[in-house]
N, C-alpha and C positions, 0 to 999 in steps of 0.2 A: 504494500500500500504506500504509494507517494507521500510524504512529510508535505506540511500547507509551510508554508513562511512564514514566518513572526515578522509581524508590521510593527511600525510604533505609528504617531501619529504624524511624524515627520517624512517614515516612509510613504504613506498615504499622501501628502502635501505633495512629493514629489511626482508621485507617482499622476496626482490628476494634471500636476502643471503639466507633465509630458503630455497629456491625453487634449489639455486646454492648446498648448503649442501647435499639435498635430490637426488640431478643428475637428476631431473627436467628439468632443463637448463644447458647451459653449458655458461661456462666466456666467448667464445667466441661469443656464439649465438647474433644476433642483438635484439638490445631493442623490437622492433614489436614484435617480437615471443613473449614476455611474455605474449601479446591479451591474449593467448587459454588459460590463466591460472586464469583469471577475466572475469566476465560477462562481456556482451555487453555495459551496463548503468555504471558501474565499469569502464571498462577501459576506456571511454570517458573525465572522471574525471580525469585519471590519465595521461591520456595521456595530457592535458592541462597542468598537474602540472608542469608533465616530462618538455614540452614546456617552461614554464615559468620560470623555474630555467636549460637553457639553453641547455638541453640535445635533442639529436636527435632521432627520433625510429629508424634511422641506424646506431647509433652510438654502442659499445657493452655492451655489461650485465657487463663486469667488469670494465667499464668506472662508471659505477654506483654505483656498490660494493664498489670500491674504493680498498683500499690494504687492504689486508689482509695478518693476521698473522698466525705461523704456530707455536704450544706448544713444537713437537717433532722432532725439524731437525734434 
């Protein structure tokens, strides 16, 4: 049986920036929507984590991101 990954809540933050980068998701999309983007067994985990360090799956993707910076305004 495959081992799942330990996330923290950092590796998630990274994990959606990638997904936000690639136009994957969008900043506004809600947290839920990120599901289709992790396994079943995956995102149960993470959604707990989400839970635990206060965030909501209706809350948005760029609640989570946090700010972001821009090299060429």
């Amino acid at each position: 049986m495959p081992k799942l990954r330990q996330y923290s809540i950092c590796d998630i933050q990274d994990e959606v920036r990638a997904l936000v980068e690639r136009g994957s998701v969008g900043r506004h999309h809600r947290i839920y929507e990120l599901s289709r983007h992790f396994g079943d067994r995956e995102w149960q985990k993470l959604e707990s984590l989400l839970e635990q360090n206060d965030y909501l799956l209706r809350d948005r993707v760029i609640d989570l991101v946090g700010k972001e910076t821009w090299l060429n305004d």
